[in-house]
N, C-alpha and C positions, 0 to 999 in steps of 0.2 A: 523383487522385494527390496526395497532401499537399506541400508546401513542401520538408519535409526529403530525402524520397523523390526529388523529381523533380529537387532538387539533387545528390542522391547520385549520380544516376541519368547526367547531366552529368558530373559528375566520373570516370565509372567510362568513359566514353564518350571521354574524353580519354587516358586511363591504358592505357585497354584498347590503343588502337592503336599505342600507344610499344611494349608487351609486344610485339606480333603484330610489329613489326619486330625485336625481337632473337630473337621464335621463327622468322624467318627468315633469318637470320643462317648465312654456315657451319658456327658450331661452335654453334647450334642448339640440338643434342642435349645439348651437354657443360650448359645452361643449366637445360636439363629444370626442375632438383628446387627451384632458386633462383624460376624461374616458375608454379612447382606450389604454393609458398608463398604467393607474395603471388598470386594469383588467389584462393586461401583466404583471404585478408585479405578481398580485395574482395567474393569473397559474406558473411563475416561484417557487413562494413558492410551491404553491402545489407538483409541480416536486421535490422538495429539501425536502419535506419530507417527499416523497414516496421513495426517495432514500438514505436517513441519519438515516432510521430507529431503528439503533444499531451502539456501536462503537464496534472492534473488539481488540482485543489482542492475536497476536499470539505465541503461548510460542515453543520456534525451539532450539534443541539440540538432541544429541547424546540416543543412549539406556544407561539405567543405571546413566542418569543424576539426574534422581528422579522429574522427572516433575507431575507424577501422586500424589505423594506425597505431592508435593507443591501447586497440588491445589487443593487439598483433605482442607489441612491446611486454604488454604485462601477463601475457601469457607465454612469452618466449618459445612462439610461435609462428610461423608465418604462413598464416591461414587465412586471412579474409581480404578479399582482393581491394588496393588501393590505385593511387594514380590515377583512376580510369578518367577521363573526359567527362562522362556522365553517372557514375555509380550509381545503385540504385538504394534510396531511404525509401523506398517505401513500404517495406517489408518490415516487418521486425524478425531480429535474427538473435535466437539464443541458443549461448556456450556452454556444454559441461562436460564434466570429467566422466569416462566408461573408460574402465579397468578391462581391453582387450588392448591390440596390437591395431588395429586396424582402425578408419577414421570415417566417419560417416554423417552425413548430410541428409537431410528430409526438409522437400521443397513444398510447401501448398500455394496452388493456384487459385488464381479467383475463375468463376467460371464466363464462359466465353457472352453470357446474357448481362455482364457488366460491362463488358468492352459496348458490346451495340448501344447499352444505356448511355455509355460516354459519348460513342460517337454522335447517337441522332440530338444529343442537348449540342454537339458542337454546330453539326447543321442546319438546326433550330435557330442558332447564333448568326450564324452567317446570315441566313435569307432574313433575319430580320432585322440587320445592320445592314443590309444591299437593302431594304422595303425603306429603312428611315434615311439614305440616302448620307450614309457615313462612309469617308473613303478610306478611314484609317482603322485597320483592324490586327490586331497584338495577336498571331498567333503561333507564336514558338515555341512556346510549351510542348502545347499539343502536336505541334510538328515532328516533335522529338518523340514522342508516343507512336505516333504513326506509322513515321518512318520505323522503328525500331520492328514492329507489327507486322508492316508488308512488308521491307527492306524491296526494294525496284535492284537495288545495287550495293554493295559492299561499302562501307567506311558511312561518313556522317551527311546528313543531308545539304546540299548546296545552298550557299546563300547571296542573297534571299530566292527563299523559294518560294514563287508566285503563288497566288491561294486557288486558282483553278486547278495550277497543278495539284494539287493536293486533295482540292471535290474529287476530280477523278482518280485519282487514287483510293478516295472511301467508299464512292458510291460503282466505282466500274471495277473493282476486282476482290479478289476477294481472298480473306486470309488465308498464307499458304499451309497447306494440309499440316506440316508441321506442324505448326502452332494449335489450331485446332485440336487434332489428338492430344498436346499434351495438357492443355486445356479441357476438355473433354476427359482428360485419366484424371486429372486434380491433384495427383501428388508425383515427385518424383523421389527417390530415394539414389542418394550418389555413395559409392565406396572407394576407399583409395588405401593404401600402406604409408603413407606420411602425410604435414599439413601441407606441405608444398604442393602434391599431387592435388589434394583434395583445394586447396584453390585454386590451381589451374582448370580443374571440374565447376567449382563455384562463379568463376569468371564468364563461364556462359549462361551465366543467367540472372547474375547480380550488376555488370556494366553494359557500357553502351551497347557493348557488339553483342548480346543477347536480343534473341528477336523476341523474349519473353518479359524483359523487366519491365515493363507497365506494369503486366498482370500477375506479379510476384507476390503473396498474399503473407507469406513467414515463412521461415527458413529456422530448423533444428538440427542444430550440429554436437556430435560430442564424440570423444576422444582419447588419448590417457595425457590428459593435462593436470601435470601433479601440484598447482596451484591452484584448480576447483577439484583437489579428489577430498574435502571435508564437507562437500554438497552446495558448492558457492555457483552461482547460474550467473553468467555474464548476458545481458541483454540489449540491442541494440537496438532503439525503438525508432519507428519514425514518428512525423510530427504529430503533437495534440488535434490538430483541425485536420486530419486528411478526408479529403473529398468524400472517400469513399466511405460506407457507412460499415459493412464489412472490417474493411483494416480499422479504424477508431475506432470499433469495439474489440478490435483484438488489443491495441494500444491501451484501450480503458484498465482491460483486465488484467495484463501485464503492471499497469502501476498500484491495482488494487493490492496482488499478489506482490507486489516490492518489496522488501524490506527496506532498500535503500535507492534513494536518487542520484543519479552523478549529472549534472549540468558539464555539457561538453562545448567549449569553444575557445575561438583562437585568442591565444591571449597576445591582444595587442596595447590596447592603455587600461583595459578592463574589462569590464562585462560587454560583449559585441552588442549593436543596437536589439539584434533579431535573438538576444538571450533576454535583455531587458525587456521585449514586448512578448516573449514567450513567456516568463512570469506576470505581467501583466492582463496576460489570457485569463479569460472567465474559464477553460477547459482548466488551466495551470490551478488556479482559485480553486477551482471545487474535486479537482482529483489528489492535489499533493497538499494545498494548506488546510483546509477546514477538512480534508480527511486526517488531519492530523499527523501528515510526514513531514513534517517542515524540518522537524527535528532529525532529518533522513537526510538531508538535502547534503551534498556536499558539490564546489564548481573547482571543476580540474581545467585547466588554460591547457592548450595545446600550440606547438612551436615557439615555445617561449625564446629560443636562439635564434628569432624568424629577426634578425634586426641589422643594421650597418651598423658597426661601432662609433666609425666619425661621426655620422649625424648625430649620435644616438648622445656623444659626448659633448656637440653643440646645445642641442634640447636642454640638454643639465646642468649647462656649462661646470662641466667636468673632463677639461683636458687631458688631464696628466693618469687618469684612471684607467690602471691595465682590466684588458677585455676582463677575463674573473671577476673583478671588482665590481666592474660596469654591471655584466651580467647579475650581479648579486644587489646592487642597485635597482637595476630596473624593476630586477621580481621583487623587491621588496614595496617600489613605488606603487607596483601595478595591485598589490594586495591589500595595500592602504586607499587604495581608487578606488576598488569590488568594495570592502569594508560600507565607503562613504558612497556606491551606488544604492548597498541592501538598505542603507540605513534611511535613504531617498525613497526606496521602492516602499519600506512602512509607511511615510509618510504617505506616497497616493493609496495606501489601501487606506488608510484612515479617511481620505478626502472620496474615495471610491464607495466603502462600502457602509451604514450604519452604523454608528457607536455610540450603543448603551452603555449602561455602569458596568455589566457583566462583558459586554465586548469591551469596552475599553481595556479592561484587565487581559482577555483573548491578544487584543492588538500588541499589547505591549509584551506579549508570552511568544506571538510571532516575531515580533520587531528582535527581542533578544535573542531569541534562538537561531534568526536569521542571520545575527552579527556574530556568534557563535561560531556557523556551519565549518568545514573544516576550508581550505583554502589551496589548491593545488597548481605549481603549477610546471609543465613537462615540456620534454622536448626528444620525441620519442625516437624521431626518425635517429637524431645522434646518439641515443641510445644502442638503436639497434645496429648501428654503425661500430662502434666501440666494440660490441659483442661481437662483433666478425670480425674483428681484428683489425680495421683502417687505424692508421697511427692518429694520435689526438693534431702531428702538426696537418694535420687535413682537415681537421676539423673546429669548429668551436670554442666546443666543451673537451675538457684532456680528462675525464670521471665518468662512471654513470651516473657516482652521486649528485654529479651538476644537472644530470638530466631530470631530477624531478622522477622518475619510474619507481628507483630501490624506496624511494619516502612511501611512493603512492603505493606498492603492492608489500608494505609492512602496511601499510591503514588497512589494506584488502586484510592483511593477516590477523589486525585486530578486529574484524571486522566478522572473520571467522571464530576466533576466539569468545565473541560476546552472544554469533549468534549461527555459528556453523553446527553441525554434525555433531561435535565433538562436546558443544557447550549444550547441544540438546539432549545428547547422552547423559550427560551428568546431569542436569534435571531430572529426566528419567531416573538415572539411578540415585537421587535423593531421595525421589518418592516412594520408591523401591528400600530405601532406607527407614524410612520412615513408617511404613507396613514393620520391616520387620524389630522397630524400635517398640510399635506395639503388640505386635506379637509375643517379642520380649518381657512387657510389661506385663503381660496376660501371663504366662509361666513363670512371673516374682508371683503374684496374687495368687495361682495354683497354689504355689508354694507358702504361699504366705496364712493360707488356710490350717495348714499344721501347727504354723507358730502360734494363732491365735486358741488355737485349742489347750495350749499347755498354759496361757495366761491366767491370773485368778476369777474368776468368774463374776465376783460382788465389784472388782476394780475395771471390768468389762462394760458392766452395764451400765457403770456411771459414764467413762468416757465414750459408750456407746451412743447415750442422750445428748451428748453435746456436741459428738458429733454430728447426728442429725440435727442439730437446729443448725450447725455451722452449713449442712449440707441444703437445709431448706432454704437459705437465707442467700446460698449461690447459688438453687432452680433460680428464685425470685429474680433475682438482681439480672441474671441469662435472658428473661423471656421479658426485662422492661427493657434490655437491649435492643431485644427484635422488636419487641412495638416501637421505640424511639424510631429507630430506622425507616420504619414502615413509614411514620409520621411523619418524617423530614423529605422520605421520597415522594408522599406522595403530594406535601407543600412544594417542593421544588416542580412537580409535573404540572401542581395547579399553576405555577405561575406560570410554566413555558406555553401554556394554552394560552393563558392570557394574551403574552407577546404576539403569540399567532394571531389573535384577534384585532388586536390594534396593528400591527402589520399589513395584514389584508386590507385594512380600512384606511393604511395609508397607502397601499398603495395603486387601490383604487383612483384617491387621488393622484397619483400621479402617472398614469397611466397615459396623458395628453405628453408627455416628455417624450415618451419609446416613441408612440405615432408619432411624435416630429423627426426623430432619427430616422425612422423609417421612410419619410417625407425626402430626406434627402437621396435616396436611391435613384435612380437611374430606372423609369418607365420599365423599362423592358428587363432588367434583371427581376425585377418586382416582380412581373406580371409570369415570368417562369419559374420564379419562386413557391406561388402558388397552385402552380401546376404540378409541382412535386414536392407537395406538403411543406412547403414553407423554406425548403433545402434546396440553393443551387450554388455552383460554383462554377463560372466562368472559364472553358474549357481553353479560352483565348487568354485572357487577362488574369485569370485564376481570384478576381474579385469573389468572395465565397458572404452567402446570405445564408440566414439559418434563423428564421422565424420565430420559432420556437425555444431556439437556445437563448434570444435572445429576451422573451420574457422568464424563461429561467433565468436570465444571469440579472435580470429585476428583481424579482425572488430572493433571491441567493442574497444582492446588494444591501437587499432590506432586513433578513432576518436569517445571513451565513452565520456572523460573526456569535449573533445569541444563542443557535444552535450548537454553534461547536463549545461555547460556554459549555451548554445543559449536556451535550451528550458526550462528552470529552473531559469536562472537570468536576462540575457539578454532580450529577449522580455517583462518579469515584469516592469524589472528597467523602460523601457519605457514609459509603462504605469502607471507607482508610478510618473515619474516626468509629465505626464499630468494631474493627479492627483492633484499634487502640483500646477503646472500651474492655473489652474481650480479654484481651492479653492483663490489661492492668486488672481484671476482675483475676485473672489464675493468681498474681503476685499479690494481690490482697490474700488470700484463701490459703496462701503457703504461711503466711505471716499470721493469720488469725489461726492455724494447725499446730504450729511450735507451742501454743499456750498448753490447752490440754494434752500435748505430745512430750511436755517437759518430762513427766512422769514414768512416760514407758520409754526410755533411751534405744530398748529392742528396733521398737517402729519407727521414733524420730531419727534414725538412721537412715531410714528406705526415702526420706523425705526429700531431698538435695535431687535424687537421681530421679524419683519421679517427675520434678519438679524440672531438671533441666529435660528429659523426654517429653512432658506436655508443653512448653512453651518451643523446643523445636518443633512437637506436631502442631503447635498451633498457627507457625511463622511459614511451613510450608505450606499449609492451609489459605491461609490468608492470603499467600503468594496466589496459589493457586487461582483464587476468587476472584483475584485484581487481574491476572489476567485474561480470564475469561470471561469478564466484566465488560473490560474494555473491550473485548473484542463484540460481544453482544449490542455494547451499545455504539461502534462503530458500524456495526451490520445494521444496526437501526436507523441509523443516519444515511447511510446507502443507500437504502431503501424506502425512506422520505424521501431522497430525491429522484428516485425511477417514478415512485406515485406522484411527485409532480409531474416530472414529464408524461406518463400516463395522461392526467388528467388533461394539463395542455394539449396533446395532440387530440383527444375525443372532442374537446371543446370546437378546434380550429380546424376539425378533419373537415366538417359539414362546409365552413366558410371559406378554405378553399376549395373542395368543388365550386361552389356557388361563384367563386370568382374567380376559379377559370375557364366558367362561361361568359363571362365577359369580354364584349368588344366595343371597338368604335373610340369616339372622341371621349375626352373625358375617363379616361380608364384610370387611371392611376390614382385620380382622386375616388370615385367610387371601390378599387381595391382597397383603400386606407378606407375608406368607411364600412366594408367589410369587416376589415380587423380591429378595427376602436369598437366595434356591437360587440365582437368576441370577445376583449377582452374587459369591456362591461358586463358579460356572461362569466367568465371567467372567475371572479373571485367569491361571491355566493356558493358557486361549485365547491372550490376547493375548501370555502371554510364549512360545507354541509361533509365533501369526499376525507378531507384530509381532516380535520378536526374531528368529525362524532363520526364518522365513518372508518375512519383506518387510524389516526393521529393516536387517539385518544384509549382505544382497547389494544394499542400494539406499545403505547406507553404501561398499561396497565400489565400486558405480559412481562414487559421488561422490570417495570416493579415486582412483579411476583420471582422473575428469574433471580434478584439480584437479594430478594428475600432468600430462595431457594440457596444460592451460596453460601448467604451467611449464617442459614442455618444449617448450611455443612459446617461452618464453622463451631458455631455454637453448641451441635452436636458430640464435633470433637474434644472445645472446652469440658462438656458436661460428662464424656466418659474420661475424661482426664481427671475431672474432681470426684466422678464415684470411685477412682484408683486410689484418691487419697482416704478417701468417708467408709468406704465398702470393706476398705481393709482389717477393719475393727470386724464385720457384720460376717461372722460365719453362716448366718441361716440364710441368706441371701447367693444367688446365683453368681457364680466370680463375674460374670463378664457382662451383664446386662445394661443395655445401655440404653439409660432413665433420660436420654439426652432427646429421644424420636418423642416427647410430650411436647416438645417446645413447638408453637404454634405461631 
């Protein structure tokens, strides 16, 4: 059980028995619908932290960016194996804090039916680059797979190494039993007593000299790392586009589940080319911007003291500037570069993707956030040099502080503070406060039953009457709040349909654009393309085609930016100004009380403190509703885009078969005429699947859920103002809560 959990768990154990005594109570019954609430509170907490158990940070860049390094450094650790010739990315590998002595490692394998899939597409390759009589064939990559697989010898494959020799290496022997077995068990579990041990464990199977890293699938390590003991998960991902269909969805999930993004690369004038086209990825596009982490993003440079001084003072013409200086220069120049890349990179998404009235506003929310993000940049190895003691005249940097580390793991620290363990605790125990604020309120009004009795009985029934009009006149005002909302939600859902409709219809039209992209391919990548549903990737060349991603990322171009409008601001904003509504409806209600209150100074007393406990219950509320808001309608959004892809593949599943029955002359242009019929099929579909089939009633739940918040809300509003009306009304039940009418 996690930290958050078993605190929750605690607090609900304290709470719970106060309840069971007023569900004991004489009037018991009368308390029902007030106790029926907040026990719904309490299992909502419980859900929230059984599911907020950890924050996550996922660190996403290129090989050779030095990620293992960086957080070797910022864990003051040396745990993840570096230097190596070939280290392996393509696992993802996450860090966290266990409160034992001891250090442990869990390896998952992919199983051994992926390797044969790699190999026979790479054989495939071959014999049909010897059929078309091409002498020049790229395949190193995959050499490096192989060899690592069978290993014939120790150390790295010779070069070059002829391509026969290496047919018969695939097709005449066959993987040694090792490999197999552990392939065949699918997990490993490593243990060691310090991090050192444990990656001299991890070095066999995460670098070159493992005969297993091809088919390394994720790696879960943790530890007593008192830098993630507040629930902070360090994660190492590999790329957005990995081949494998396996690891890209363990990649996908890992950024779902992110809190936060670190952009990792070397910082030499700025953002490296293969960072810039890594945000420019349609994967980048649709898992971190229009899901809405942009505002996650933070880019950490790495070996920022990778530099010669003299040159470095020539480039600047800055002679006389001692290294310090220089070094303080540079990082300043290079963060002014990054600045003027993101501000470049808004530019092509504007040129890249649709911009309506409503995206344009999106664009310009990315564009700033992006110029925003935070800016890092380290030099870790001298870091962790300094920490063992080398003197600085050996070095560089004579600080850690010049290192860039002590800045970045105070961000880590604030990072924890806004959204660690320790800051979800205190959520937790707000909400927990806030139960027992009404609790409290519930035994003033016990109480306040006695006072009322001793009042004069003829001066009762007048402020009695005017309390209930004041009380009618705030049901009233509560339930044109809920209708508005309703009204506004479901004018904003009409219009996203809309968009949807004229989107399809454009981009029917433009559907002759992709076929010409596609036009440009290479015969033979094409034609294996559709032989494995649209997905292949060049085992030689690592050239990667992806059919189907790629009329999603048409889709996406057409109608991301208006989505992430409607499901990211716009149905919010809705709900922020009921919100506002709400709250300015309690401060109305305190103000129109003081009139008929003047008289009894007993009650206009209770008024101040009721009044500051309902507009706390009603600001944790509200909190509450926005979060859960958004997350409902980012789950919505997620899932408009699987039901794309859904539908895409049923569409395209029939037409490749069909064409990869195809042979003879002329294939490639009969392939593209396969795929232009489909995707003339393709849009009628979707506006019958995704618009009045799924779009449109899962729009209509999410209006109902976002009703259903607010009329938590509103609920809690309306027992807050029978606290103030009810307090006159002896003949009525203390605690009834007139608030469950609202409709």
């Amino acid at each position: 059980m996690s930290s958050l959990l078993s605190y929750t768990e605690q607090s609900i154990e304290k709470i719970s028995a106060l309840l069971q005594a007023f569900r004991q109570r004489q009037d018991g019954d009368a308390l029902q619908p007030l106790l029926q609430r907040w026990e719904a509170q309490i299992a909502a907490m419980r859900d929230y932290a059984q599911a907020n158990a950890h924050v996550a940070i996922a660190f996403v860049g290129g090989t050779g960016a030095g990620k293992s390094t960086l957080i070797n450094a910022l864990l003051d650790a040396d745990l993840l194996p570096t230097h190596s010739f070939r280290t392996c990315t393509s696992a993802a590998i996450e860090i966290c804090h266990a409160a034992r002595k001891t250090w442990r490692a869990r390896l998952t394998f992919l199983p051994l039916s992926a390797w044969e899939q790699e190999k026979q597409l790479f054989l495939d390759e071959v014999a049909a680059s010897r059929e078309s009589g091409h002498s020049r064939f790229d395949y190193q990559d995959f050499l490096y797979k192989a060899w690592a697989l069978y290993r014939p010898r120790s150390g790295q494959p010779p070069l070059p190494f002829p391509l026969d020799d290496l047919l018969v290496l695939l097709q005449q022997q066959a993987l040694p039993d090792s490999v197999q077995n552990l392939l065949a068990q699918g997990e490993l579990e490593l243990k060691a007593r310090s991090p050192e041990a444990l990656k001299a464990e991890l070095s066999q199977y995460l670098t070159a000299e493992s005969p297993v890293w091809p088919m390394l699938q994720s790696v879960h390590i943790e530890g007593p790392l008192p830098v993630l003991e507040d629930g902070l998960h360090l994660i190492d991902l590999p790329g957005l586009n990995d081949p494998n269909p396996v690891r890209e969805q363990i990649t996908r999930r890992y950024l779902q589940q992110a809190e936060l993004i670190w952009l990792i690369f070397g910082a030499g004038r700025g953002l490296t080319r293969e960072v810039m086209e890594l945000m420019q990825s349609q994967p980048f596009m649709r898992q971190i911007i229009l899901d809405g982490k942009a505002s996650a993003l933070s880019f950490v440079g790495t070996r920022a003291d990778d530099f010669v001084p003299m040159l470095e003072r020539q480039i600047l013409n800055l002679p006389d500037l001692s290294d310090e200086a220089l070094y303080q220069v540079r990082n300043s120049l290079i963060q002014q570069q990054i600045q003027q890349q993101l501000s470049e990179l808004t530019l092509w998404f504007s040129n890249r993707y649709k911009v309506s009235d409503p995206g344009a506003s999106v664009l310009q929310l990315i564009g700033n956030t992006l110029q925003e993000s935070p800016i890092y940049l380290t030099a870790a190895l001298a870091y962790q040099g300094l920490q063992q003691g080398f003197a600085p005249a050996q070095m560089r940097l004579e600080t850690p502080e010049q290192t860039g580390i002590p800045a970045l793991r105070e961000h880590m620290r604030a990072i924890v503070a806004t959204h660690g363990i320790k800051a979800r605790k205190k959520l937790v125990r707000s909400q927990f406060q806030q139960l027992n604020t009404e609790i409290r309120r519930l035994v003033e009004r016990l109480k306040q039953r006695q006072l009322l009795q001793n009042l004069d009985q003829q001066r009762l029934a007048t402020l009695s009457i005017q309390l209930l009009q004041l009380q009618q006149q705030a049901r009233h005002r509560l339930q044109e709040i809920q209708q508005t909302l309703q009204q506004e939600l479901k004018l904003r859902q009409l219009a996203f349909e809309k968009q949807w409709r004229y989107a399809l219809a454009d981009l029917q039209r433009s559907s002759p654009e992709l076929l010409e992209n596609w036009q440009g391919f290479n015969w033979q990548y094409l034609s294996r393309a559709v032989r494995h549903q649209g997905r292949y990737t060049s085992a030689s060349t690592g050239v990667h085609l992806d059919l189907q991603q790629d009329v999603l990322a048409l889709i996406e171009a057409e109608v991301g930016l208006d989505g992430y409008a409607f499901f990211q601001q716009d149905v919010l904003k809705e709900l922020d100004r009921s919100h506002s509504l709400t709250q300015a409806l309690l401060e109305q209600c305190v103000q129109q009380l003081q009139v008929p209150l003047a008289a009894h100074p007993e009650l206009l007393a209770n008024l101040p403190g009721l009044q500051t406990q309902g507009a706390a219950i009603l600001q944790e509320q509200a909190y509450r509703n926005r979060q859960a808001a958004a997350q409902g309608t980012r789950q919505l959004q997620r899932q408009v885009g699987v039901l794309l892809e859904t539908v895409i593949a049923e569409v395209f599943e029939p037409v490749f078969e069909a064409a990869a029955g195809l042979s003879g002359s002329g294939l490639k242009q009969e392939i593209l005429n396969l795929l232009g019929q489909a995707l003339q099929q393709l849009w009628p579909v979707l506006e019958q699947r995704l618009l009045a089939e799924s779009l449109q009633p899962a729009l209509n739940s999410l209006t109902d859920q976002l009703l259903d918040y607010q009329k938590a809300l509103l609920e809690s509003a309306a027992a807050t103002l029978e606290s103030f009306y009810q307090m006159m009304d002896t003949d009525k039940a203390p605690a009834q809560d007139d608030g469950a009418s609202i409709k």
